[in-house]
C-alpha positions as CSV (number, residue, x, y, z in Angstrom):
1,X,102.4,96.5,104.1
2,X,100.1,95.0,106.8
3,X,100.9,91.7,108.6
4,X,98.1,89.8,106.6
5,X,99.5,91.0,103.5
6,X,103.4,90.0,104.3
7,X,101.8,86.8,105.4
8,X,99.8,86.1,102.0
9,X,102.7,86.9,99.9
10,X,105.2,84.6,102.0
11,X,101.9,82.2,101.5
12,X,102.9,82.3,97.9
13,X,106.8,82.3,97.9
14,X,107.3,79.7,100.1
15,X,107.3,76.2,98.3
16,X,106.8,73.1,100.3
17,X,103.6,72.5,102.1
18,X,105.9,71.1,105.3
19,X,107.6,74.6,105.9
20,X,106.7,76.0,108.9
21,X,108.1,80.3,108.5
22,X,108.3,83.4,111.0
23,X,107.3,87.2,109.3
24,X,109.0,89.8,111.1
25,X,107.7,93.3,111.2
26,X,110.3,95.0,107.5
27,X,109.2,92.1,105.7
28,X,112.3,88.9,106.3
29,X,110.8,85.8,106.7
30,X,113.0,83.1,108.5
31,X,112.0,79.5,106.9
32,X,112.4,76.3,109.2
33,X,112.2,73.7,107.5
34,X,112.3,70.8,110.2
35,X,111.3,72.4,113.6
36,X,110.9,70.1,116.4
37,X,107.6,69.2,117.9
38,X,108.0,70.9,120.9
39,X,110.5,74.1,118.9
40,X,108.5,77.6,120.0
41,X,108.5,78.6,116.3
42,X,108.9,82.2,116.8
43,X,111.9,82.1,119.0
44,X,113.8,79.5,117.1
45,X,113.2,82.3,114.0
46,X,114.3,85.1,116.2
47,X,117.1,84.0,116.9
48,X,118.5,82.9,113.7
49,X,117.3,86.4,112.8
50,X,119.3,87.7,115.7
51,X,122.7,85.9,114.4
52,X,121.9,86.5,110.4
53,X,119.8,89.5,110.0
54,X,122.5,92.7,111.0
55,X,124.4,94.0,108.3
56,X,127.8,94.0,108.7
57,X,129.7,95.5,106.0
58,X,132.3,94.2,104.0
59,X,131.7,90.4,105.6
60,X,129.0,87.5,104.4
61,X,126.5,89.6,106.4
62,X,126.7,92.5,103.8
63,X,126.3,90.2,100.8
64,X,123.0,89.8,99.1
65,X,121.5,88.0,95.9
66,X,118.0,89.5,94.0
67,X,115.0,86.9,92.8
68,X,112.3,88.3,90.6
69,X,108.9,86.7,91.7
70,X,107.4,84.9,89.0
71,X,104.2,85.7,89.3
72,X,105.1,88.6,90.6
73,X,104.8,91.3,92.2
74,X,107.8,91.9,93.4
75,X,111.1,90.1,94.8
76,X,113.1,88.3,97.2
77,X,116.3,89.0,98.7
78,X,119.0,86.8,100.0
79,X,121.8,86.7,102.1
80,X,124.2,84.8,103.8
81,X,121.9,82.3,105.4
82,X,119.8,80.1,103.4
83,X,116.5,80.8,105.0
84,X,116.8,84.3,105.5
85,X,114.4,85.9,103.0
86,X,112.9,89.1,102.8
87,X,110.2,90.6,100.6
88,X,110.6,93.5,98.6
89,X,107.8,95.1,96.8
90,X,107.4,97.5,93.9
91,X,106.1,100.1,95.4
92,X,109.3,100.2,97.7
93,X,111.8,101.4,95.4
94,X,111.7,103.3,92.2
95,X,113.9,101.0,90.3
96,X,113.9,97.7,89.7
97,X,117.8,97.4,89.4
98,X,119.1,94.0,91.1
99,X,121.5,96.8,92.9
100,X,118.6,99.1,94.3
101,X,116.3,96.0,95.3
102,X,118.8,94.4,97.0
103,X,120.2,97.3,98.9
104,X,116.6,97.9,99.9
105,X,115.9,94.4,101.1
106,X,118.9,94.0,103.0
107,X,118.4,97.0,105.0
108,X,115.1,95.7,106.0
109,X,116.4,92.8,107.2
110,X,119.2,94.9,109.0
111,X,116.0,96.1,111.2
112,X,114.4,93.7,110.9
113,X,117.6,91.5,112.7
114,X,118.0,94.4,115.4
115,X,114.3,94.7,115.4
116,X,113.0,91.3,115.7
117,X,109.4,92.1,116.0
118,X,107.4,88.9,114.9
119,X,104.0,89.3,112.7
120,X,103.5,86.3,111.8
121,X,103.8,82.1,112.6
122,X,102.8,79.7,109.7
123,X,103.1,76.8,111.5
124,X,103.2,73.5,109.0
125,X,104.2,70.8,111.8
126,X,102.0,67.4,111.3
């Protein structure tokens, strides 16, 4: 997926037109909420990505939860930090299972966490 495409469908996913978000290369998208005026966006992102993105099995870090997009395509996975998201679309896995997708999604956010290759600033600051 291109970086204007992971940026139109965080576009849609995100709610709250005062969010300003980070896309990082796999796909996680780190949501800050309340930035500072003077915050660099990208590096306040990378490195909550850098703390929250690696997996580490059996610990919070391994655990994820599965949202269906509705409208879809697609859907979100969630970890151990609230705004720590990352898109997983259907032509990534073959099935659908809650399982699969979140397996999937985690392990882009794994790279994406060791990674931390920024695509994208949406900055919503006033």
């Amino acid at each position: 997926m291109s970086e204007h495409e992971l940026a139109g469908v965080w576009r849609r996913v995100v709610r709250g037109d005062s969010k300003s978000w980070v896309v990082f290369a796999h796909g996680t998208c780190v949501v800050l909420p309340a930035p500072g005026a003077a915050d660099d966006l990208a590096q306040r992102a990378t490195d909550i990505l850098r703390e929250y993105g690696p997996v580490h099995a059996g610990s919070p870090a391994g655990d994820f939860g599965t949202i269906t997009l509705d409208p879809g395509p697609g859907w979100v996975v969630w970890g151990h930090h609230n705004d720590v998201l990352t898109y997983v679309g259907p032509d990534e896995v073959t099935d659908g299972t809650d399982l699969v997708v979140g397996l999937h999604g985690r392990s882009k956010r794994d790279r994406d966490g060791h990674d931390l290759a920024v695509v994208h600033v949406e900055d919503k600051r006033g």
